[in-house]
N, C-alpha and C positions, 0 to 999 in steps of 0.2 A: 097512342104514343103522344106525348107531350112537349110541344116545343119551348116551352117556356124558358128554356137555359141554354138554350141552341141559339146561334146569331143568324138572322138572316135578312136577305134581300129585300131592302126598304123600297123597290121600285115597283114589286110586285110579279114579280117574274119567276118567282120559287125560288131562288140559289141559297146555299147553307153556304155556310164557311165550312170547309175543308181542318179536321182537327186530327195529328199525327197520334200515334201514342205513346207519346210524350205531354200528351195535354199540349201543344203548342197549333197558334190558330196559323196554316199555311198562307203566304200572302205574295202579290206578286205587287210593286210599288212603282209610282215615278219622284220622285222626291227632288227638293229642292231649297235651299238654303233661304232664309227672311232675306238678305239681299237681294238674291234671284227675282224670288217672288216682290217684293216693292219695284224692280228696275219693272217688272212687267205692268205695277200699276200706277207707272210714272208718280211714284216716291222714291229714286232713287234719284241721287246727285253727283257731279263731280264738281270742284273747283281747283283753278289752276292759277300762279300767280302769272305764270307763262316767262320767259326770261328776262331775268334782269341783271343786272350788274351793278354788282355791290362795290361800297368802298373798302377800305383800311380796317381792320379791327373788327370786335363782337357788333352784332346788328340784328335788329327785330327784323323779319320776315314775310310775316304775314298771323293776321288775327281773323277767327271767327265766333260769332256769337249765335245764338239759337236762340231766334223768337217765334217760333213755333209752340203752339200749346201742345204739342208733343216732345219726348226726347224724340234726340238722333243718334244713331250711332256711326261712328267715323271705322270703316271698314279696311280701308288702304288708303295707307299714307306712304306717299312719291317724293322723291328728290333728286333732281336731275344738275350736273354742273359740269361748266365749259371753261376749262383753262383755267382754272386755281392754284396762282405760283404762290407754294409753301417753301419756308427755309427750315422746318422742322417735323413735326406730326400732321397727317390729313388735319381738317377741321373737323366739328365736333355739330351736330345739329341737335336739337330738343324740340321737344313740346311740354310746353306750359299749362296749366289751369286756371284761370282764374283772371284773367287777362281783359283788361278793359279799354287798353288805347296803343297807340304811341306815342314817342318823347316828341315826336312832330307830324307834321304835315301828311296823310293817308291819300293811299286811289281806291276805290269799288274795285272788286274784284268781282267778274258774272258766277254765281251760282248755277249751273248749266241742268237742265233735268236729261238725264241717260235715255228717257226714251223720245226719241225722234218722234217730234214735231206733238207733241203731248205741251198745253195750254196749263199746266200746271206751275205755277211759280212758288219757289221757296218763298217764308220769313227767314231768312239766315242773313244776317251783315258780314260780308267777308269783305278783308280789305290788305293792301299791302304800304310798306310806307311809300311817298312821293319820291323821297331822295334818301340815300345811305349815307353814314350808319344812322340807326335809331335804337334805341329800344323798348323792350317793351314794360306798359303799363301795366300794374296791380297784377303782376304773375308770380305763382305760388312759389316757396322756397324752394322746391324738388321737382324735378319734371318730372312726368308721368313715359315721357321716351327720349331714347337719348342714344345716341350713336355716330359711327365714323362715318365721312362723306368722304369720297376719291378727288381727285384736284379735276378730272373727268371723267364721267359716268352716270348711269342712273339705278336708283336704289327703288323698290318697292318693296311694301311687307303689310300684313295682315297685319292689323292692329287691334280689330273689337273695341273702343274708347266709345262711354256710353256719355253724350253731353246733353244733360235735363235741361228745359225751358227756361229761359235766362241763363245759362251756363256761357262760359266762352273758353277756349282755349287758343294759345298762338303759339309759333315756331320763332326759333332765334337761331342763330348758328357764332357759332366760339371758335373764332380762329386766334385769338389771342397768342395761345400755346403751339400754334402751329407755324407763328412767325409771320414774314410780314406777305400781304395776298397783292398783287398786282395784276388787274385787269379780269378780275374773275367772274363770272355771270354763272347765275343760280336761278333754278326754277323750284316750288313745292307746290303741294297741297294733299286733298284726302278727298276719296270715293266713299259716299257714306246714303245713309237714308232715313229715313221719317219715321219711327216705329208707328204700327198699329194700332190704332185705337181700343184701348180697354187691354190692353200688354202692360 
């Protein structure tokens, strides 16, 4: 009998793979998502701009840049907000492409690594402006996401956003249409990770 077409136990222990007839090879898995798996080998990331409070009118948010000789991918994207007086529509939040500064004065924002106590440091520039409003610098005509924010609450969502080595993207939020905001404080950012080498 010939095994030469049959799968078997690369450890040396005899096992075949089990095959139905159906031709299908039985299997029994643990599985696990590329984010998963980077958070375990501290390549995965969060950053947060943490609360702040905005003034009057449209404002840049927060920018980040990818100087990593890898992409990243931006996984979940959060927006959290505390007492947003509107005289008309929620506000409106985006994400930009292309995005290289703001109209003024920036703080560092920490690029944080997800696994505890892992010696691992991003290349990522993340930043938020100093003072409100701003906006932002060299961002693309159409945002790439865009959605309603509550005057209070917090928003999460899978995003998948793939940003390559030199790429940047940044958040803006558009109350314009929603009338005028008094005293409002806002938080964003995105859970993301390092893609693999040779991906």
């Amino acid at each position: 009998m010939s095994f030469s077409n049959l799968i078997q136990d690369g450890t040396g222990k005899g096992y075949l793979a089990q095959v139905d007839n159906r031709n299908r090879v039985r299997t029994r898995a643990v599985t696990e998502s590329e984010f998963d798996q980077a958070t375990l080998e501290g390549e995965a990331f969060n950053v947060n701009t943490l609360l702040q409070t905005m003034g009057a009118g449209n404002t840049a948010l927060f920018r980040l840049t990818n100087n990593e000789s890898r992409s990243i991918v931006l996984v979940g994207w959060f927006i959290g907000t505390d007492g947003i007086t509107t005289s008309a529509d929620n506000p409106l939040v985006a994400v930009y492409g292309g995005v290289t500064g703001f109209s003024g004065a920036e703080t560092a924002v920490p690029v944080v690594n997800r696994q505890i106590g892992s010696a691992r440091a991003f290349s990522i520039t993340a930043a938020r402006p100093t003072t409100y409003p701003q906006t932002l610098v060299g961002a693309a005509a159409d945002p790439v996401l865009y959605q309603t924010q509550p005057a209070s609450g917090r928003v999460f969502g899978n995003v998948f956003i793939t940003v390559p080595s030199g790429a940047s993207v940044g958040i803006e939020i558009e109350t314009t249409g929603a009338g005028a905001i008094s005293g409002g404080k806002i938080y964003t950012g995105f859970t993301g990770y390092v893609v693999e080498a040779g991906l």
